[in-house]
N, C-alpha and C positions, 0 to 999 in steps of 0.2 A: 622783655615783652610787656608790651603796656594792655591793658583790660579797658575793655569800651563795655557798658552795659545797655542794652538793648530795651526797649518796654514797648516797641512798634516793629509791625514788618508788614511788607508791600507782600499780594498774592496775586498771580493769573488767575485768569480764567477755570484752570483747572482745581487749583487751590495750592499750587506749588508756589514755596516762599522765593521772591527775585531780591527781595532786598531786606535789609535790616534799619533800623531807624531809631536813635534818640533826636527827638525836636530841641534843636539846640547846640546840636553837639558839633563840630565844623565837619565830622568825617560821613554826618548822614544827611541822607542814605547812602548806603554801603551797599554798592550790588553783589549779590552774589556770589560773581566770579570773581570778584575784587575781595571779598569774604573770605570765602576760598582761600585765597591766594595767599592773604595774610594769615590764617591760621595754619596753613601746610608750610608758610616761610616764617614762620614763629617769631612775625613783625607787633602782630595783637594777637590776643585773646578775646571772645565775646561770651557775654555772662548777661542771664537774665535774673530782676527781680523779682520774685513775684509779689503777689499782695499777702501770701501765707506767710513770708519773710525767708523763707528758703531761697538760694541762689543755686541757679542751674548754668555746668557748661554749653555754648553750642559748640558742635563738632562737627565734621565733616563725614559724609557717610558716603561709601561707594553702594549705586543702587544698579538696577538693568540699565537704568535710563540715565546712569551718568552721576558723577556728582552733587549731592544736596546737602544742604544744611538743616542740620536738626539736633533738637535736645530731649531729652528725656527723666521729665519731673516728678514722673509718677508710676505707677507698675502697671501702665497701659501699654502699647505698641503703638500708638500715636504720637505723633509728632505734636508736640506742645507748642512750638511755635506758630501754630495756628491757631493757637488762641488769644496771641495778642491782639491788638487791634491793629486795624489796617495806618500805614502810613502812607 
């Protein structure tokens, strides 16, 4: 399984994450579903850095509204992936 690290992510309107993003990388943006897909078929992994220097998994979460991507950096219930910036 190879490790892609992420430092951007694309959001709707709503503020739900659609894609993933290192500037540079040839696999971004990574949508989503294509996200997904790789981390449920254990093709990649995706790992952020932060600027604390802590590295977080993102994971796959089943929600009401369906599968999302999300990580959890801190002892909030927030999705941290909102607070990269947008790509």
């Amino acid at each position: 399984m190879a490790t892609r690290y992420v430092n951007k992510s694309r959001k709707d309107r709503d503020g739900d994450i659609t894609a993933l993003c290192n500037a540079g990388e040839s696999w971004s943006p990574r949508l989503k579903a294509d996200a997904i897909s790789d981390i449920e078929g254990g093709s990649h992994s995706y790992h952020v850095s932060w600027s604390d220097g802590k590295v977080t998994q993102i994971r796959v979460v089943q929600g009401s509204n369906g599968k999302y991507l999300r990580t959890d950096r801190d002892d909030t219930t927030r999705n941290n992936l909102d607070d990269l910036p947008d790509c």
